[in-house]
DRENGUKOL-668558 format. One record per residue (C-alpha): x, y, z. Coordinates in Angstrom, 2 decimals. Layout:
N
> X, Y, Z
...
//
This chain:
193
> 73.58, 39.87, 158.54
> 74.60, 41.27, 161.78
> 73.30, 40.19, 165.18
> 74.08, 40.14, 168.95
> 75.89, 36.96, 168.86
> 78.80, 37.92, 167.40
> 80.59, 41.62, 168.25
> 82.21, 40.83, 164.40
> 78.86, 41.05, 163.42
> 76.86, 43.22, 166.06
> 79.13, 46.31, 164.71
> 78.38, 48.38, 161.51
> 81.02, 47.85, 158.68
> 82.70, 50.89, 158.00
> 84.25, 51.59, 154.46
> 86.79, 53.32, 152.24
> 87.15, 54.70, 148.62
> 90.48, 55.39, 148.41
> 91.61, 58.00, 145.86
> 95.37, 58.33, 146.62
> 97.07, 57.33, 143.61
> 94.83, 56.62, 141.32
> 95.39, 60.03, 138.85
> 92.02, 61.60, 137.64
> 90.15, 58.40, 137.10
> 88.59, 58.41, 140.01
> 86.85, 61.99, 138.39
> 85.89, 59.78, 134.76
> 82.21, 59.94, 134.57
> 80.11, 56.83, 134.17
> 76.63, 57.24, 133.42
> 77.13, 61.32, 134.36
> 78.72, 60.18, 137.92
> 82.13, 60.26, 139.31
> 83.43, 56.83, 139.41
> 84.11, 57.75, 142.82
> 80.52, 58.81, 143.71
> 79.27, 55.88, 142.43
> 81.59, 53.38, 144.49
> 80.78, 55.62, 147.32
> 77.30, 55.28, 146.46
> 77.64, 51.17, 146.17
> 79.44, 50.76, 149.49
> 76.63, 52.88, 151.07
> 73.66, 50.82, 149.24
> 75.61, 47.78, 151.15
> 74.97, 48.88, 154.45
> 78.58, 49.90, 155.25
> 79.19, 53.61, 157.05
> 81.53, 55.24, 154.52
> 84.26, 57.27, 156.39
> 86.04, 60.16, 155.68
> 89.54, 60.79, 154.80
> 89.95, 62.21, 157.74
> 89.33, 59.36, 160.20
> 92.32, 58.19, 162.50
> 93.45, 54.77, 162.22
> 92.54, 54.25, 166.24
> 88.59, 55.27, 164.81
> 88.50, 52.63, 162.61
> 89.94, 50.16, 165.64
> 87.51, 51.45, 167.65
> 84.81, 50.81, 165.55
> 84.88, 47.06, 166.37
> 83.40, 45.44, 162.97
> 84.70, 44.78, 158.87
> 86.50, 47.27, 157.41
> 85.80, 47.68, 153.34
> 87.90, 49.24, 151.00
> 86.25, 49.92, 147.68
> 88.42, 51.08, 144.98
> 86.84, 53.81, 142.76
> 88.50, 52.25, 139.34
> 86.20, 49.13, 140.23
> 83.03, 51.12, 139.97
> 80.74, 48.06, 138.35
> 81.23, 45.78, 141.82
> 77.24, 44.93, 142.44
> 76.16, 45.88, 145.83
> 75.44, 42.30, 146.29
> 78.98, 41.58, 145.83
> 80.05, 44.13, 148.58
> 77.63, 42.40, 150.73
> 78.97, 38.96, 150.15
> 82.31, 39.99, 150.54
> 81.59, 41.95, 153.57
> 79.42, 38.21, 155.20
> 82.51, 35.63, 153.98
> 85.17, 38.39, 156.25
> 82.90, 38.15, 158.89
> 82.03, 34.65, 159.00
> 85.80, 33.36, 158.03
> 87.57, 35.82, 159.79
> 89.99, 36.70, 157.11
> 90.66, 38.86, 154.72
> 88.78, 39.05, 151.54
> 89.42, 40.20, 147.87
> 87.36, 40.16, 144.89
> 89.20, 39.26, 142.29
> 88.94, 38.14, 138.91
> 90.30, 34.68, 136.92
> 93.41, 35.94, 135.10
> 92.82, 35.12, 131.18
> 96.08, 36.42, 129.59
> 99.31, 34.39, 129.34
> 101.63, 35.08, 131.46
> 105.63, 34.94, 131.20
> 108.76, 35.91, 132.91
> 110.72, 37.78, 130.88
> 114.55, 38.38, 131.20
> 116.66, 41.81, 131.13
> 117.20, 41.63, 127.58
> 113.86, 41.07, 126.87
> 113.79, 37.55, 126.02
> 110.46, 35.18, 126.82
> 110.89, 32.87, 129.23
> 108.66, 30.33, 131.19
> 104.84, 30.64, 131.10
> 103.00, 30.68, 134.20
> 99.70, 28.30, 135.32
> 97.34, 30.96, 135.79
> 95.40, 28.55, 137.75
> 96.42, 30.16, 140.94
> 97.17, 34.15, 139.63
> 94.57, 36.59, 140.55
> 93.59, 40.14, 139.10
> 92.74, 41.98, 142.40
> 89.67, 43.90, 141.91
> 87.80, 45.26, 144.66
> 86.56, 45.40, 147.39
> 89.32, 44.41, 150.40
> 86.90, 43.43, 153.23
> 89.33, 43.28, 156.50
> 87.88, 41.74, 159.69
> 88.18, 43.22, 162.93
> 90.89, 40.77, 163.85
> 93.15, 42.01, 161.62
> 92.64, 45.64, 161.78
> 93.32, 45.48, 165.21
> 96.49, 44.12, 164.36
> 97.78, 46.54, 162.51
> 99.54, 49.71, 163.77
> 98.26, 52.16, 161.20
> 96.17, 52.49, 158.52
> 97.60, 50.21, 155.26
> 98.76, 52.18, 152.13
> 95.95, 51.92, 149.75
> 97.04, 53.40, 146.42
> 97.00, 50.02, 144.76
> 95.09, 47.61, 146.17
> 97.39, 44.17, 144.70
> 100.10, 45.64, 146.74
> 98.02, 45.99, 149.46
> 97.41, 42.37, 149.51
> 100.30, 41.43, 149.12
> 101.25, 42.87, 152.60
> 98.22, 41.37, 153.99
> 99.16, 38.06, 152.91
> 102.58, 37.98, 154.25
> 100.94, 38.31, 157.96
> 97.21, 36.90, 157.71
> 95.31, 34.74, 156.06
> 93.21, 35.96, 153.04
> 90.79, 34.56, 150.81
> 90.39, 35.18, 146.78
> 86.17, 35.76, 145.91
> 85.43, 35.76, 142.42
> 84.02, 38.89, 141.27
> 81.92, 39.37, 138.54
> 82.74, 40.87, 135.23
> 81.19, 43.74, 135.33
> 83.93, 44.20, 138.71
> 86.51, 44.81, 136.32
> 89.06, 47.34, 137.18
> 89.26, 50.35, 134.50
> 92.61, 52.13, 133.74
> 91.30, 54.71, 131.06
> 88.52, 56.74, 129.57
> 87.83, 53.70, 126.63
> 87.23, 51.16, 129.73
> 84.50, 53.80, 131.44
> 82.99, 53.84, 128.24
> 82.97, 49.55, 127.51
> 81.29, 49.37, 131.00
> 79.44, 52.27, 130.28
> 77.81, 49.99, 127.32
> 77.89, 46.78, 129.22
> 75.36, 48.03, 132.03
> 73.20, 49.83, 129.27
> 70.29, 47.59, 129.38
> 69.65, 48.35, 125.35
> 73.02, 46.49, 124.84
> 76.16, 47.55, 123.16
//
């Protein structure tokens, strides 16, 4: 995946598992692991050089290839998906999110509560993880982006660079309690549910 044609691609990706505002979920145990080891554990199966907290922003410039950021409440991303999010940065030169197709309805609703218009969730996105940034565009920014919740993060993104939407699979789903640990916890049991 990386060669000497391209410094993009000559230089080791580095990654992130952010647990900044995230509560204790990050701690849940899936399969006896923290869902934080086991992201770690993903991003490192990937071929990306996990950092520590305690990097500088002008480190991560420095190190000259993709920076991934792996949230720890997506801890079912496949290492192949990592991967192919990691290549499509690389190659495209943008930024990359995995994401999933949004199923619910969606409507506005008014200060007093009242229903209003439904949205085409045609072009809505749940942002799941990871957020591969290229080089490019961690060069361009001044410091390190705030990533204690990764839809706002691309939202910022967005406003200044271009970013692309991959389609992660379900078992990327993001998990916001103890009874979602335990659903994927059943999903990846090869017995079945």
């Amino acid at each position: 995946m990386y060669d000497d044609d391209d410094d993009d691609q000559t230089a080791v990706p580095v990654g992130l598992v952010p647990v900044d505002g995230r509560g204790s979920m990050p701690f849940a145990l899936l399969h006896g692991e923290s869902l934080v080891a086991v992201a770690s554990w993903a991003v490192g199966e990937a071929g990306v050089r996990l950092l520590d907290f305690t990097a500088g922003w002008s480190e991560v410039q420095a190190q000259g290839g993709p920076l991934v950021i792996h949230d720890p409440l997506c801890p079912g991303t496949p290492v192949s998906f990592l991967r192919e999010a990691v290549r499509v940065a690389v190659e495209g030169g943008t930024v990359v999110v995995g994401a999933r197709p949004v199923t619910d309805t969606v409507k506005d609703v008014d200060a007093d509560g009242v229903l209003g218009q439904t949205h085409d969730r045609a072009g809505l996105h749940a942002v799941a993880s990871p957020v591969v940034l290229p080089h490019a565009v961690i060069a361009a920014l001044p410091d390190l982006p705030n990533t204690d919740d990764l839809a706002d993060l691309v939202t910022a993104l967005a406003a200044e660079h271009e970013v692309v939407f991959l389609e992660a699979p379900p078992s990327a789903r993001r998990v916001s309690d103890e009874s979602d640990v335990h659903l994927l916890e059943a999903l990846q049991d090869p017995a079945g549910p």
